[in-house]
DSSP file (Angstrom, degrees, kcal/mol; ACC not computed):
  #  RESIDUE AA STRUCTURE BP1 BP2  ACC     N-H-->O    O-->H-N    N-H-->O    O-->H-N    TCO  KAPPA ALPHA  PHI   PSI    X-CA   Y-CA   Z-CA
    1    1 A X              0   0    0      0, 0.0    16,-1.9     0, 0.0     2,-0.5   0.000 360.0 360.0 360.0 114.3    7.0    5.7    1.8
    2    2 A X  E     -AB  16  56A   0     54,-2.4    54,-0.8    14,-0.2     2,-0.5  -0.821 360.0-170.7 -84.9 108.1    5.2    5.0   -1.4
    3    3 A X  E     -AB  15  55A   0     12,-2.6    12,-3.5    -2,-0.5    52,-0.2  -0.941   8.8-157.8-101.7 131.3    2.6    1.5   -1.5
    4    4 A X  E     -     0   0A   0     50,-1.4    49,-1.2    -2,-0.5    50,-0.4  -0.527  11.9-176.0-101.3 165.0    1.4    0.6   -4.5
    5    5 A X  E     - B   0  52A   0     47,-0.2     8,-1.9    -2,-0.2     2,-0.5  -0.995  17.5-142.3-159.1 130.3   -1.8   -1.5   -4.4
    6    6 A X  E     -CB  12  51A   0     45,-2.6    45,-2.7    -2,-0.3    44,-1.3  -0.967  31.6-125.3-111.2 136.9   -3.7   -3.2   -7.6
    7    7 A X  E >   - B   0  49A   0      4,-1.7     3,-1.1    -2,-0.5    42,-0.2   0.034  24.0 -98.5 -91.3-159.0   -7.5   -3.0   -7.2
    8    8 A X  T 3  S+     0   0    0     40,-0.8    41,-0.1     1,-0.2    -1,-0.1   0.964 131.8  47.7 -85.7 -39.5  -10.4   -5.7   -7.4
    9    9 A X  T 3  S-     0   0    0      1,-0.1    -1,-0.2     2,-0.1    -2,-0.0   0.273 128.1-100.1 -88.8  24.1  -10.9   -4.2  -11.4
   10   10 A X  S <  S+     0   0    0     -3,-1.1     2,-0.4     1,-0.2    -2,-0.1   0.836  73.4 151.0  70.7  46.8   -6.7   -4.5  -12.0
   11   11 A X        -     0   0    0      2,-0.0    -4,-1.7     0, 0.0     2,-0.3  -0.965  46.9-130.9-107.1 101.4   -6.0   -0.7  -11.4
   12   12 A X  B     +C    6   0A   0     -2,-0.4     2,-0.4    -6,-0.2    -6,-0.2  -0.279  30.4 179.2 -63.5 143.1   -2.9    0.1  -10.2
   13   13 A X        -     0   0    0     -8,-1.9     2,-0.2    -2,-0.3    40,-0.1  -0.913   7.8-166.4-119.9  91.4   -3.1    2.6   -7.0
   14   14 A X        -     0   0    0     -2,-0.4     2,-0.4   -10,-0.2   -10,-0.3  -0.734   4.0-160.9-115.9 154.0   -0.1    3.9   -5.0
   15   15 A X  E     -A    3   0A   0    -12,-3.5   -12,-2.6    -2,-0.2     2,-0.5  -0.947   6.7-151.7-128.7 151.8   -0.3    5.8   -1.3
   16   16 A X  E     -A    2   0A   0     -2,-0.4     2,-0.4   -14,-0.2   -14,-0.2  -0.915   7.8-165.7-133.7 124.4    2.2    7.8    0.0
   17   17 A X        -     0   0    0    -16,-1.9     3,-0.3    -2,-0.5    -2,-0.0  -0.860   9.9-151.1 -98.7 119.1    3.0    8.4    4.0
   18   18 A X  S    S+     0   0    0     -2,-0.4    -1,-0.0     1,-0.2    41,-0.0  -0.167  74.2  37.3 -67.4 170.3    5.2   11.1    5.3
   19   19 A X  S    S+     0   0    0      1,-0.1     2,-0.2    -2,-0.0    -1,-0.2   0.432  75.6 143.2  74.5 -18.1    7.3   10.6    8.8
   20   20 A X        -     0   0    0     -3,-0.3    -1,-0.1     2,-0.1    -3,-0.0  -0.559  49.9-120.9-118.2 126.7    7.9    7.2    8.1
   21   21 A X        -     0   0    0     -2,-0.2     3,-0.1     1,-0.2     0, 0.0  -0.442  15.1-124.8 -65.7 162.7   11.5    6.0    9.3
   22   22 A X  S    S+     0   0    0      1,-0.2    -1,-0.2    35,-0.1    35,-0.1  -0.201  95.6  62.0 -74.5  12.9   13.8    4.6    7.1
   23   23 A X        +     0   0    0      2,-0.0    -1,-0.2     3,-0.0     2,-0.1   0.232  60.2 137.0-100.8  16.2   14.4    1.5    8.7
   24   24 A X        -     0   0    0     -3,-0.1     2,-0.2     1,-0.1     5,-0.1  -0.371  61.0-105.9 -66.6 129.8   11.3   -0.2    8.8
   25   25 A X     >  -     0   0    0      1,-0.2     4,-1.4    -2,-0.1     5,-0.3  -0.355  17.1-131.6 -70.3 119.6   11.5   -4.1    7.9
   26   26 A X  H >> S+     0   0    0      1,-0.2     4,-5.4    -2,-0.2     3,-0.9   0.966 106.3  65.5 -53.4 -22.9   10.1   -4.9    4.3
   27   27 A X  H >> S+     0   0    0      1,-0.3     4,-1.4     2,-0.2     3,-0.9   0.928 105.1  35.8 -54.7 -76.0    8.2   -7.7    6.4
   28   28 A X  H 3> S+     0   0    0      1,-0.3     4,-1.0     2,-0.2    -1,-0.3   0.649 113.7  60.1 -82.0  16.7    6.2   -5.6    8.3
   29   29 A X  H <X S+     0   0    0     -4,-1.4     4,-1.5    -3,-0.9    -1,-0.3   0.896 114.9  37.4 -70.7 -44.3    5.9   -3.2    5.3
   30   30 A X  H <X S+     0   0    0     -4,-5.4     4,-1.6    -3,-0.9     5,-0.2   0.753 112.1  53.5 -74.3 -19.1    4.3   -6.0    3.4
   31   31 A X  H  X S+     0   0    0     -4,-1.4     4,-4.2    -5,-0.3    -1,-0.2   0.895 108.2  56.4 -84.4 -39.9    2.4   -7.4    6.5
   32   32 A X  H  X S+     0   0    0     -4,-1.0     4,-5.4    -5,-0.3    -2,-0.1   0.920 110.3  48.6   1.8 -83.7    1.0   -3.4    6.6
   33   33 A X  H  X S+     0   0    0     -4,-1.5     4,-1.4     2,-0.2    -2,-0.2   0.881 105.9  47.7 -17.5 -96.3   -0.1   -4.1    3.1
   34   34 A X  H  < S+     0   0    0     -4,-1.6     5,-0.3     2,-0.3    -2,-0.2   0.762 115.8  49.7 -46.9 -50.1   -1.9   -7.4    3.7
   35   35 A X  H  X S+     0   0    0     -4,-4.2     4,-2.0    -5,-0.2     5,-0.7   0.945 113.3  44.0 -59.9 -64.1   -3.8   -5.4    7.0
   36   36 A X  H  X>S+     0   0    0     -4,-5.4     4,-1.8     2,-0.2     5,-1.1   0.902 121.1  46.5 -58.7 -50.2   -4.9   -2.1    4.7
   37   37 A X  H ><5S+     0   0    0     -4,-1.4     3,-2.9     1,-0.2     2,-1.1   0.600 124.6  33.4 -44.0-117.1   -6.0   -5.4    1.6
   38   38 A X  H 345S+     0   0    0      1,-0.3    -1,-0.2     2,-0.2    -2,-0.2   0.161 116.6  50.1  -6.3 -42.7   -7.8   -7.4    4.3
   39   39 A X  H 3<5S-     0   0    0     -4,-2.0    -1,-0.3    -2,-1.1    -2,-0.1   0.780  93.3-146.8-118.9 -46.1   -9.1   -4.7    6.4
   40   40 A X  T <<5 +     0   0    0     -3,-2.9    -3,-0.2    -4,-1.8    -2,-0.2   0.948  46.6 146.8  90.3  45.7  -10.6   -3.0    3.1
   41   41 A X      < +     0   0    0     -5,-1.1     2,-0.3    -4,-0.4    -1,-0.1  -0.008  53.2  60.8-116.7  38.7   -9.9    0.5    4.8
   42   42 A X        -     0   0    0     -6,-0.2     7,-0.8    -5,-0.1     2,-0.4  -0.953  64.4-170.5-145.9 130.4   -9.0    2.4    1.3
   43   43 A X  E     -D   48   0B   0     -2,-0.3     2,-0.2     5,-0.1     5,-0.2  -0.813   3.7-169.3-106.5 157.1  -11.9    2.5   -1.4
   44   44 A X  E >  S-D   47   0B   0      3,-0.8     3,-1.1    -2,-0.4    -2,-0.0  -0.835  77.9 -16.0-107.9 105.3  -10.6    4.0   -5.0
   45   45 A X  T 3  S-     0   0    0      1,-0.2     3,-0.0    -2,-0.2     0, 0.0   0.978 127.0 -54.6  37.7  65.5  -13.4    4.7   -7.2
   46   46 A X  T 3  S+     0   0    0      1,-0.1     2,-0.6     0, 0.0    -1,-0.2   0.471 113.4 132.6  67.1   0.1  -15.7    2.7   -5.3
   47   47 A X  E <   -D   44   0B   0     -3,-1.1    -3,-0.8   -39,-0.0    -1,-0.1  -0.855  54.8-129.2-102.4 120.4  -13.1   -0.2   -5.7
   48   48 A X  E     -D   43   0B   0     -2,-0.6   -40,-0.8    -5,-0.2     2,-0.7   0.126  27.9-107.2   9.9 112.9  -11.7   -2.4   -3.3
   49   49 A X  E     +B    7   0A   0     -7,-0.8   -42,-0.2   -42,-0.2    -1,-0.1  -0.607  42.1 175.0 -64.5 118.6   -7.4   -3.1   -2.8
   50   50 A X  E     -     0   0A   0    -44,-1.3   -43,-0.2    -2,-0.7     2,-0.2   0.961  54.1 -11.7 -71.6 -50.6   -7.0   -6.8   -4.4
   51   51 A X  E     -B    6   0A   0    -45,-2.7   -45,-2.6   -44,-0.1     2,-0.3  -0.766  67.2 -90.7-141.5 173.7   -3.4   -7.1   -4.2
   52   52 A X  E     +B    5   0A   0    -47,-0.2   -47,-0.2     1,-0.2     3,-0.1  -0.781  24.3 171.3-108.1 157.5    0.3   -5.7   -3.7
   53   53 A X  E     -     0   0A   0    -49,-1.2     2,-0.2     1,-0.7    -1,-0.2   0.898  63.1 -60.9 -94.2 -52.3    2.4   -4.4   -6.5
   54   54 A X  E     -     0   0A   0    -50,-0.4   -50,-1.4     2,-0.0    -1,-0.7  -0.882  36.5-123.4-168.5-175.2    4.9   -3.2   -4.5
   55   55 A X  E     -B    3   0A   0    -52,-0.2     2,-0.2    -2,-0.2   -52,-0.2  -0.849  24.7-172.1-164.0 153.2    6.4   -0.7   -1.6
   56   56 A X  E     -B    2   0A   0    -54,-0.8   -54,-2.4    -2,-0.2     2,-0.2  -0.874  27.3-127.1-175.0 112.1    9.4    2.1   -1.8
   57   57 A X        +     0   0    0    -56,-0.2     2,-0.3    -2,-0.2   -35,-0.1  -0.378  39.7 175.4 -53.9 120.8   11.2    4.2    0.4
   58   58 A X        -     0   0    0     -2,-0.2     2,-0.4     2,-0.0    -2,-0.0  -0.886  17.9-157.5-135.7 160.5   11.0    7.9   -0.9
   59   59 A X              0   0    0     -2,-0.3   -41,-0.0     1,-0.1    -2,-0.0  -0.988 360.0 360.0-145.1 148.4   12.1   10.6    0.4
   60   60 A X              0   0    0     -2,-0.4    -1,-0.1     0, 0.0   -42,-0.0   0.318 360.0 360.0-137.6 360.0   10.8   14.4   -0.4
């Protein structure tokens, strides 16, 4: 699963998680989101996630 993230200076940022079923409810994908924004628990170049762009099921 690929989340894409824009940061506090308007840099988009995407992470990607292996394992992850394919049925997972875009609700709790985005609510996910909202914990790793809030939580702050990913720095990129020393910047903060502001917001979410987006999220996508991938498969490799």
């Amino acid at each position: 699963m690929k989340k894409s993230f824009v940061t506090t200076s308007g840099d988009k940022v995407s992470l990607s998680v292996t394992g992850v079923k394919g049925d997972i409810p875009q609700v709790e994908v985005s609510s996910l989101m909202n914990i790793i924004i809030a939580r702050n628990i990913f720095l990129t170049k020393g910047e903060t996630l502001a917001s979410k762009y987006g999220a996508e099921s991938t498969q490799r």
